[in-house]
KOLFI-283545 format. One line per field, with one value per residue: residue number from 1; residue in one letter; x, y, z of N, C-alpha, C, O, CB in turn. Coordinates in steps of 0.2 Angstrom, whole numbers, plus 5000, padded with zeros to 4 digits. Atoms other than C-alpha are relative to their C-alpha. Glycine has a CB too. Example, Ala and Ser with C-alpha at 12.3 -4.5 7.8 and 13.67 -1.06 7.14 Angstrom:
2
n	[1:2]
res	[A:S]
n_x	[5004:4996]
n_y	[4994:4994]
n_z	[5000:4999]
ca_x	[5062:5068]
ca_y	[4978:4995]
ca_z	[5039:5036]
c_x	[5004:4996]
c_y	[5006:5005]
c_z	[5000:5003]
o_x	[5009:4999]
o_y	[5005:5011]
o_z	[5003:5004]
cb_x	[4995:5002]
cb_y	[5000:5002]
cb_z	[5006:4993]
//
This chain:
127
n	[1:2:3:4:5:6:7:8:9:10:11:12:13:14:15:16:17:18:19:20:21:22:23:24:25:26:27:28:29:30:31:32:33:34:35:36:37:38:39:40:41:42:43:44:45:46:47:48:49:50:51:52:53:54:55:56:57:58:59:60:61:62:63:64:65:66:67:68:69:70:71:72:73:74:75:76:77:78:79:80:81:82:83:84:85:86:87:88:89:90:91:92:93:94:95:96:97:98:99:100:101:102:103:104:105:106:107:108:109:110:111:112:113:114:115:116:117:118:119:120:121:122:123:124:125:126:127]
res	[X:X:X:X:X:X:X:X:X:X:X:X:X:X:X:X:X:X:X:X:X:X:X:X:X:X:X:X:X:X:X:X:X:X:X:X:X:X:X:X:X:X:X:X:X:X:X:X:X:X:X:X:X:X:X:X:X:X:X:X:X:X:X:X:X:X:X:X:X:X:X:X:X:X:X:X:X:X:X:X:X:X:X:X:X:X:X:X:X:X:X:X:X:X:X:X:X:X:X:X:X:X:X:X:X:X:X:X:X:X:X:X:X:X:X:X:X:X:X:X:X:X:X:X:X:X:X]
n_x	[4993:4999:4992:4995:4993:4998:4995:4998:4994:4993:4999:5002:4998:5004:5001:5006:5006:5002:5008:4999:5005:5001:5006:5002:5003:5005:5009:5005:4994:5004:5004:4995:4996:4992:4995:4993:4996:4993:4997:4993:4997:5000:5007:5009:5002:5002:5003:5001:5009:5004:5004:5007:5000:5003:4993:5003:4997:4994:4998:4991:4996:4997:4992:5001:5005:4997:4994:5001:5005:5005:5008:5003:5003:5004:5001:4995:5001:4993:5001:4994:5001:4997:4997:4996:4996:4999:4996:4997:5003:5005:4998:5004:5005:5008:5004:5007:5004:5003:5004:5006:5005:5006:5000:4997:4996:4996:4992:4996:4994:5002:4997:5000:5007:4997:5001:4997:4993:4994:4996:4998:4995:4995:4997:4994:4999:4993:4998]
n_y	[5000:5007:5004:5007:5003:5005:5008:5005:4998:5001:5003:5004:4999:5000:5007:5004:5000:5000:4997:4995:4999:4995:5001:4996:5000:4993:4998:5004:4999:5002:4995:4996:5002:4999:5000:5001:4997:5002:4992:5001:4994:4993:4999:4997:5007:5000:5006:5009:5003:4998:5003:4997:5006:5007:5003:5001:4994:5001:4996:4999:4998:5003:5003:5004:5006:5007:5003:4997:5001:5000:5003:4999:5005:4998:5002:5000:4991:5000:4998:5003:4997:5004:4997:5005:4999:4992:4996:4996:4992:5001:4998:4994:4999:5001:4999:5001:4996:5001:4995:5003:4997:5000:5003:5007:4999:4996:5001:4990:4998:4991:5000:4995:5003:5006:4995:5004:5001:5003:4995:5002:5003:4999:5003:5001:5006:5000:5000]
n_z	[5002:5004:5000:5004:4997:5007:5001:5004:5005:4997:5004:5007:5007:5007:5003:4994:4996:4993:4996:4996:4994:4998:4994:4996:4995:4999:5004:5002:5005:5008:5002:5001:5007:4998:5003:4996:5004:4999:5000:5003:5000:5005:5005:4998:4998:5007:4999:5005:5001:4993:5002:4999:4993:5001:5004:5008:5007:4998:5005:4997:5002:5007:5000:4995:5000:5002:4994:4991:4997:4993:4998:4992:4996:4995:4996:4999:4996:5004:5007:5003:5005:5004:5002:5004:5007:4996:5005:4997:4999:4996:4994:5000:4994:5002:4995:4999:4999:4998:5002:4999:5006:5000:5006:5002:5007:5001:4999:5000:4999:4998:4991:4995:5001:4996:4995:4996:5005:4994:5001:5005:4998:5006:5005:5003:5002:5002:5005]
ca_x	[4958:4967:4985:4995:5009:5019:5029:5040:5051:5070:5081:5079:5087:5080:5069:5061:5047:5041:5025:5021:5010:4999:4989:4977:4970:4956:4941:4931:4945:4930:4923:4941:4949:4965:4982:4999:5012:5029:5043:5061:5074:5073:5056:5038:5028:5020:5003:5004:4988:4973:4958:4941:4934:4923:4941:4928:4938:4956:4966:4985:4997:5004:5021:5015:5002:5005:5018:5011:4995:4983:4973:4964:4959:4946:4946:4965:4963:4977:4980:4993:5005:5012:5028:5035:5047:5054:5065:5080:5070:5057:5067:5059:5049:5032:5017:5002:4987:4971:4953:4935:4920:4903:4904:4908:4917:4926:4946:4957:4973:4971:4984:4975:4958:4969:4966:4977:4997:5009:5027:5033:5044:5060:5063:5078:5080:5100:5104]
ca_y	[5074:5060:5052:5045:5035:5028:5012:5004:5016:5014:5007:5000:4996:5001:4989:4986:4986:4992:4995:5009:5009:5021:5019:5028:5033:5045:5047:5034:5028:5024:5040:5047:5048:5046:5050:5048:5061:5063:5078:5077:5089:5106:5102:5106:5091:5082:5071:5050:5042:5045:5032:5038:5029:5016:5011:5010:5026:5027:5041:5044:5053:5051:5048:5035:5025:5005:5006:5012:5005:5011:5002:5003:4990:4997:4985:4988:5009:5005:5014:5004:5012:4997:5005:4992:4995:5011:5024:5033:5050:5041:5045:5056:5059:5050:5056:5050:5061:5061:5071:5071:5069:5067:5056:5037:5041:5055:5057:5075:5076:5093:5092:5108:5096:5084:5091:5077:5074:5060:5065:5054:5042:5041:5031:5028:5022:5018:5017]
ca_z	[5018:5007:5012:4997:4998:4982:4980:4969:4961:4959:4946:4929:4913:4896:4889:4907:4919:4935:4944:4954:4968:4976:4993:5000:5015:5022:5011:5003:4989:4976:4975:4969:4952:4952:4942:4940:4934:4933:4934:4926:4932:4925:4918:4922:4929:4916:4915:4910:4916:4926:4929:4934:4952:4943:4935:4917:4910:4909:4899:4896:4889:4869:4875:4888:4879:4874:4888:4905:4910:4926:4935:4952:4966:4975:4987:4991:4992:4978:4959:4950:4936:4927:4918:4902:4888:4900:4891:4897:4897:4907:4922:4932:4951:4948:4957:4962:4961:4969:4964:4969:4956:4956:4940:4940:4921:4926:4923:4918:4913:4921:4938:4944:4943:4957:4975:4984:4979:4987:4989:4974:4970:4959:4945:4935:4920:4915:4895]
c_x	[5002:5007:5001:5007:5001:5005:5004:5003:5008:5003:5000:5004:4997:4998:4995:4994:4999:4994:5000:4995:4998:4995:4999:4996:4995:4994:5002:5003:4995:4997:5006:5002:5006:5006:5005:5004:5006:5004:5006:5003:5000:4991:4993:4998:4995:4994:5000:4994:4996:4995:4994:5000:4998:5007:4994:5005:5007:5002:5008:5003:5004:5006:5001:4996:5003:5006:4998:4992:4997:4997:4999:4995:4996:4998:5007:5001:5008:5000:5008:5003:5005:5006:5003:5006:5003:5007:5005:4996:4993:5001:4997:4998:4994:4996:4994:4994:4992:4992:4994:4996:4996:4998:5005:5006:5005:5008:5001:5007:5003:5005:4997:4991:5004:5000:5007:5007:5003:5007:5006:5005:5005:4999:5003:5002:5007:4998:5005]
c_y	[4993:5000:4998:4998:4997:4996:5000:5001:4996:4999:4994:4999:5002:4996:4997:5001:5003:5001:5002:4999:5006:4997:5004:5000:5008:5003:4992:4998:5001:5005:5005:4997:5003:5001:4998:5006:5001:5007:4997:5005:5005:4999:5000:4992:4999:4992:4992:4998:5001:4993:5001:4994:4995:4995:4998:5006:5000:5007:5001:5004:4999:4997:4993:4993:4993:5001:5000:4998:5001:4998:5002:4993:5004:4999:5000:5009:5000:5001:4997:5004:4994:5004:4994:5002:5008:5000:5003:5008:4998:4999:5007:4998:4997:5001:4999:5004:4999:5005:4998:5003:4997:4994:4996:5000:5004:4999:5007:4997:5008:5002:5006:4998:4995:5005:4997:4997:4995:5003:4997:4996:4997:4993:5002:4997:5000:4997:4993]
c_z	[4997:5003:4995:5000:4995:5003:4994:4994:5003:4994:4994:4995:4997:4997:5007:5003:5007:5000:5005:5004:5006:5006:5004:5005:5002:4998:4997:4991:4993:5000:4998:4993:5001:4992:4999:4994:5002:4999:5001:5002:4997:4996:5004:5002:4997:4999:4997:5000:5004:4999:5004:5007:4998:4996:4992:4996:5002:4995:4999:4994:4993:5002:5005:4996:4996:5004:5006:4999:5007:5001:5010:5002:5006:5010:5005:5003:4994:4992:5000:4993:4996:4995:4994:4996:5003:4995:5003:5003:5003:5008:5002:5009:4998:5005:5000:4999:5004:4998:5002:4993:5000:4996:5000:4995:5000:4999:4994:5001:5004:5008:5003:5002:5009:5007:5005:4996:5005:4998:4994:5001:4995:4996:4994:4996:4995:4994:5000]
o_x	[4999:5009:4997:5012:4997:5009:5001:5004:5010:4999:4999:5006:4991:5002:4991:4990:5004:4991:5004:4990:5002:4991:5003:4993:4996:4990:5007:5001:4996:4992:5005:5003:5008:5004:5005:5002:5007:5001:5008:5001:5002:4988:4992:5001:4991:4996:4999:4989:4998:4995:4995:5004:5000:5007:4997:5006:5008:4998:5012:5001:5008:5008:5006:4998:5007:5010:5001:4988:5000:4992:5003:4991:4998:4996:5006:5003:5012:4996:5013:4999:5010:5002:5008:5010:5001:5010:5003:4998:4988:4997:4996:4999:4991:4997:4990:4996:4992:4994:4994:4997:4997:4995:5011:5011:5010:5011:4998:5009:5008:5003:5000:4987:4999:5002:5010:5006:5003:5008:5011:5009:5003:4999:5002:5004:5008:4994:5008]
o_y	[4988:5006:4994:5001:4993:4996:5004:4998:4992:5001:4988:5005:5002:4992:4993:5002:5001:5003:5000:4997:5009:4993:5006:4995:5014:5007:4988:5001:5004:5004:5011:4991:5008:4999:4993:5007:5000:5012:4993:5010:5005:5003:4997:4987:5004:4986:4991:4998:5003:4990:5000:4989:4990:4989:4994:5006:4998:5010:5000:5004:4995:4992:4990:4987:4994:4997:4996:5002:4998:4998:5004:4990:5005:5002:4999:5012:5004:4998:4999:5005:4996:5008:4991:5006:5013:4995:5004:5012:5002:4997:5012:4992:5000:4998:5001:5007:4993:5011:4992:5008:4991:4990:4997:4998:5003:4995:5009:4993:5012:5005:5008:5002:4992:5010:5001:4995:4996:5007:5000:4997:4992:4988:5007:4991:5004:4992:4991]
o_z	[4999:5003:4994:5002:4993:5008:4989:4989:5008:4990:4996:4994:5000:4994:5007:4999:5010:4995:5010:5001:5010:5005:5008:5006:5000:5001:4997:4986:4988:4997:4998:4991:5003:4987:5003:4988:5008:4996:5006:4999:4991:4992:5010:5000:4995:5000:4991:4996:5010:4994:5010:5008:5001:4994:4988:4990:5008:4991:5004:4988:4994:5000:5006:4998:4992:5002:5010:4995:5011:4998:5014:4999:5011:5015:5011:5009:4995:4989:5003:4989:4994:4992:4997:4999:5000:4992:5008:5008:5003:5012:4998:5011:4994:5011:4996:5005:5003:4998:5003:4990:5001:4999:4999:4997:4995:5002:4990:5005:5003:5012:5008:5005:5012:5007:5008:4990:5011:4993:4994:5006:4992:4999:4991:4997:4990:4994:4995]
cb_x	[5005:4998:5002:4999:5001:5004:4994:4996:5002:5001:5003:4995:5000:5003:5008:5002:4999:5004:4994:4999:5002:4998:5001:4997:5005:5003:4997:4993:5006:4995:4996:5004:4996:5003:5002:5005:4997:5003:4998:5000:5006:5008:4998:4994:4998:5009:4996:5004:4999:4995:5002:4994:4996:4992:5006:4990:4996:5004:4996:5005:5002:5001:5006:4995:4993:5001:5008:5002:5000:4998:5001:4994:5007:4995:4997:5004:5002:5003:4997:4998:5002:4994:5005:4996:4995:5000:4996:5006:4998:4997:5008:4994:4998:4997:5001:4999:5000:5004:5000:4996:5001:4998:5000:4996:4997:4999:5003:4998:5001:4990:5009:5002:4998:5010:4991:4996:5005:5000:5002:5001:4998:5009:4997:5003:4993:5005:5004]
cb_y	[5001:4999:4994:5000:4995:5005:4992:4997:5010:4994:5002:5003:4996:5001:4996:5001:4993:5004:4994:5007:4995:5004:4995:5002:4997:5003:5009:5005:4993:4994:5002:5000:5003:4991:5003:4989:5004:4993:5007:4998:4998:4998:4995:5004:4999:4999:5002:4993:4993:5009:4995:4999:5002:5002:4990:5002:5009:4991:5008:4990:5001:5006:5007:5004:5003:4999:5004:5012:4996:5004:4989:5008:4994:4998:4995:4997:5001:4991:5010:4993:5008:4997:5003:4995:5000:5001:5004:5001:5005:4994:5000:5000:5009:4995:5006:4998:5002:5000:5002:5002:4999:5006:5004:4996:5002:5003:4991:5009:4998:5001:5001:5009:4995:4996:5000:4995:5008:4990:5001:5005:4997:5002:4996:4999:4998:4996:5007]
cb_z	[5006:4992:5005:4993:5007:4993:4999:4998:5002:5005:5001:4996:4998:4996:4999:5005:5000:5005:5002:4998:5002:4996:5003:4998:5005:4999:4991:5000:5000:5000:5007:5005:4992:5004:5000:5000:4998:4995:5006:4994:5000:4992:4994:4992:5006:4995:4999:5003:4999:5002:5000:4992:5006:4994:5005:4998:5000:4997:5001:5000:5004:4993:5003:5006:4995:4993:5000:5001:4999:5002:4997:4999:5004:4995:4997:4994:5012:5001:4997:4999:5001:4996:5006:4996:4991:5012:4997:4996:4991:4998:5000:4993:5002:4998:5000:5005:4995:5004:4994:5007:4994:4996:4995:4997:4994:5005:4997:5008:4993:5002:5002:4995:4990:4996:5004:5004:4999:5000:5007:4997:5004:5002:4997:5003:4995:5005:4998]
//
């Protein structure tokens, strides 16, 4: 079993920044590739970025990329989602994900690929 626990939602301006934080517990964090995705009232939940366990592979979403960076501290148990130049329609639930793989390089935008979910946490970004 995996715990995750997000950080470091809340409100924002347009134009701004936050960093999300995820921290895990329970398996062997480096042997997991991680996500983050997000779910906006009335809509479906919707992938941004994931990064493989060795953190060499990254992948992210067209509407995400050059603003939203992932990274992963192995040594923390910690997948970071760097948020910059955030948008009003970048309000939303974000959610951490969690997956096991075989393969160092691995990473899926695939949430039905993600076995472990934390329980998310709002940001807000005011116009």
């Amino acid at each position: 079993q995996v715990q995750l626990v997000e950080s470091g939602g809340g409100l924002v301006q347009a134009g701004g920044s936050l960093r999300l934080s995820c921290a895990a517990s329970g398996r062997t964090f480096s042997s997991l590739f991680m996500g983050w995705f997000r779910q906006a009232p009335g809509k479906e939940r919707e992938f941004m970025a994931a990064i493989s366990w060795s953190g060499g592979s990254t992948y992210y979403a067209d509407s995400v990329k050059g603003r939203f960076t992932i990274s992963r501290d192995n040594a923390k148990n910690t997948v970071y989602l760097q948020m910059n130049s955030l948008k009003p329609e970048d309000t939303a639930v974000y959610y951490c994900a969690a997956g096991v793989s075989h393969s160092t390089g691995y990473v899926t935008p695939n949430e039905y690929e993600y076995n472990y979910w934390g329980q998310g946490t709002q940001v807000t970004v005011s116009s």
